[in-house]
N, C-alpha and C positions, 0 to 999 in steps of 0.2 A: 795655194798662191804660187805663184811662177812668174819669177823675173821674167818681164819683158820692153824693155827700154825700146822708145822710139825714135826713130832719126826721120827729121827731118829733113828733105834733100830734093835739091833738083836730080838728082844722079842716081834714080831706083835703079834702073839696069847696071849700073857702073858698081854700085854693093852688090846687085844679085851676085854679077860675076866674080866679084871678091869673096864676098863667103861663101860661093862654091865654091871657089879654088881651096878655098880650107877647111874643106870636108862638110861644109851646112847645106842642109835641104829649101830650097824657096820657093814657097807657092807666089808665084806673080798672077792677080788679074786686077785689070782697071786702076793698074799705073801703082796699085801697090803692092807690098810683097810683106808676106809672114815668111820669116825665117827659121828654122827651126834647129837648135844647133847641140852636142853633145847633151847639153844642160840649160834648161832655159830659150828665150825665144827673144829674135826682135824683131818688130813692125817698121816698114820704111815707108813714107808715104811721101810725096808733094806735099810744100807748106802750102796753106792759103794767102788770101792775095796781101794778108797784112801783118804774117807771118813772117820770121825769121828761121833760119835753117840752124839745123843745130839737133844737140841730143836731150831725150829727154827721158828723164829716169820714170820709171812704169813696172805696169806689174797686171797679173791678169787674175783676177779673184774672182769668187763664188758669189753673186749677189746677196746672198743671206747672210753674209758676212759684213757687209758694210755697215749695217748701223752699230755691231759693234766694234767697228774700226772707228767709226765715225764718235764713239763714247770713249777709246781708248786715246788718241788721239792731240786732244787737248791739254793733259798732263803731260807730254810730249812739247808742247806749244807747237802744237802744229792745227789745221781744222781744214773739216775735209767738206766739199760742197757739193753738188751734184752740174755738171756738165749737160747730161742729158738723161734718157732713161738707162745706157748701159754702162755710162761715161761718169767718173768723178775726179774730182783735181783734189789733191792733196796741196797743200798750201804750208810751207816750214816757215820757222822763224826768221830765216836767213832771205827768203825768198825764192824759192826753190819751190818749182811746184811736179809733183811727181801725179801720174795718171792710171788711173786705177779702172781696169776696163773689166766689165760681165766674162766670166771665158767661156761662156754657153754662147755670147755672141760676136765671138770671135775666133777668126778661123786660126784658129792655129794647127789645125791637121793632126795625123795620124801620129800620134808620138810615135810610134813603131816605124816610121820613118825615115828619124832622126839617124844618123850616124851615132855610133857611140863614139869614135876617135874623132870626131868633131871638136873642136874648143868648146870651153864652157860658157857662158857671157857675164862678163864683168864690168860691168858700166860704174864709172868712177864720178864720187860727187865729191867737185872741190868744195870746201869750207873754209872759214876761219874756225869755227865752232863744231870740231868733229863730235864731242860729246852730243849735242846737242843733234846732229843729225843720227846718229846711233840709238840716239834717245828715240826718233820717229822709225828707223828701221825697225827697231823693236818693237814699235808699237804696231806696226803694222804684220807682226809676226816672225821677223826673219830673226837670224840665231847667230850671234859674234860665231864667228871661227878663226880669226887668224888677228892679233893688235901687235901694233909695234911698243916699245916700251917707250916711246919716247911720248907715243899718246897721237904721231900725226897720219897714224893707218891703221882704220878697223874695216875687215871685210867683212860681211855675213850674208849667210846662205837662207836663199826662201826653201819652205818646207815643198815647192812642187817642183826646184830645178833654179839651180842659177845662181849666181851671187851679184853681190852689191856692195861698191868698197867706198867708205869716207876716207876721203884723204886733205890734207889740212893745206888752204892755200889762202891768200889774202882776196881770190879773186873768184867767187863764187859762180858756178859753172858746173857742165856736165861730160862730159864724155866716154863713148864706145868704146870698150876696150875687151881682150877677153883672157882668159887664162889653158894651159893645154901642160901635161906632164912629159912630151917629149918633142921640142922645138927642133928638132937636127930631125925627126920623119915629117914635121911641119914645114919644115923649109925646102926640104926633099920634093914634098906634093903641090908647094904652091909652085916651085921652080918649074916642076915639070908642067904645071898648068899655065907657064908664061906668066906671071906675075913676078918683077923684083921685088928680094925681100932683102934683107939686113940683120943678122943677126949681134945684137948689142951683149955685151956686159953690164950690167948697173949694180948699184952696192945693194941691190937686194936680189941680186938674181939675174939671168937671165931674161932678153925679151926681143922678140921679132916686133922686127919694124917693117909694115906693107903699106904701100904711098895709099894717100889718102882719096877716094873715091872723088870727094868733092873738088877737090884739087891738086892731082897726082903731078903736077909737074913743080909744086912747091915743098923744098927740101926741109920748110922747117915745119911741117904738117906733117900727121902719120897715124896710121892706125898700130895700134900695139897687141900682142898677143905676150904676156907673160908667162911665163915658165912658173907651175906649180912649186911652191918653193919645200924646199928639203931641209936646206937650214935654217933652222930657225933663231939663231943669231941676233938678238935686236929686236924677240920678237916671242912672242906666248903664241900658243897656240890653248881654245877655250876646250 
């Protein structure tokens, strides 16, 4: 299994050129793109006509695998349904519904492709109820690695590449984000690729800020690359 979050987006080219600029490899054809990046993968496509743009938490698994995803699942409270023959929708408590694709039919390319100094992808699921989404991350395989003690941040890693962070908000939601253990040669490479970037402080660490594809002339939008964190401060590591 391999994290792979999808974005939907009028703006495929405007991401391609942004996770170029940060080291990720993108195969574009027919308006979408497989991204391939340090760790983990994201798909960017056009929404359809009744669709909303936006991210959506995913994942690319082994077909043999679902039915017992599909058994593990509901002790979870979560129930997973079929899309189509390579496609299924995970459906959570909260409402959140995460997409779980064949990865025999999907292109995700040559891993050997991939940069390794590339970010890793860390697509962030707001909740109110992080237990509770931690609960389906697990279920669906992936392995706590990093909680905060206060209980409102647990990340965890799929077993084929990638991670996946719950983070506790009252506004239930998804977003792109990613992580990299040295943001001052991140900054270095996107600067030289003409992208403005920002490098923040925050009380957990470190985090680049690069305007956001969908609407890079709005200051309070932003895609974030997080600094691998060191201190663990506030925080277990599993």
């Amino acid at each position: 299994m391999i994290a792979r979050p999808v974005e939907v987006t009028h703006h495929v080219d405007a991401w391609c050129t942004l996770l170029r600029a940060l080291g990720a490899t993108a195969l574009l054809a027919d308006g979408r793109a497989e991204v391939l990046l340090g760790s983990g993968r994201v798909a960017l496509r056009p929404p359809s006509a009744s669709e909303e743009c936006g991210t959506r938490l995913g994942f690319a698994v082994a077909a043999s695998d679902v039915t017992d995803l599909a058994a593990a699942l509901p002790a979870a409270g979560a129930r997973l349904t079929a899309v189509d023959a390579t496609t299924w929708r995970v459906t959570a408590a909260d409402g959140t519904a995460l997409t779980l694709t064949d990865a025999a039919a999907t292109p995700i390319g040559d891993a050997g492709a991939a940069r390794t100094d590339a970010p890793v992808v860390e697509p962030l699921w707001y909740t109110p109820d992080v237990p509770a989404a931690v609960g389906v991350l697990t279920a669906l395989g992936l392995r706590r690695r990093i909680a905060s003690t206060s209980g409102g941040w647990v990340d965890l890693e799929a077993p084929g590449g990638g991670l996946t962070a719950a983070h506790r908000d009252a506004v239930v939601r998804a977003e792109l984000a990613f992580e990299h253990p040295d943001l001052d040669a991140l900054l270095t490479r996107v600067t030289a690729a003409g992208v403005e970037a920002a490098l923040v402080d925050e009380a957990y660490g470190r985090s680049l800020r690069l305007p956001h594809p969908d609407s890079p002339a709005d200051p309070t939008r932003a895609v974030f690359v997080n600094e691998a964190q060191r201190d663990l401060y506030g925080f277990t590591r599993a």
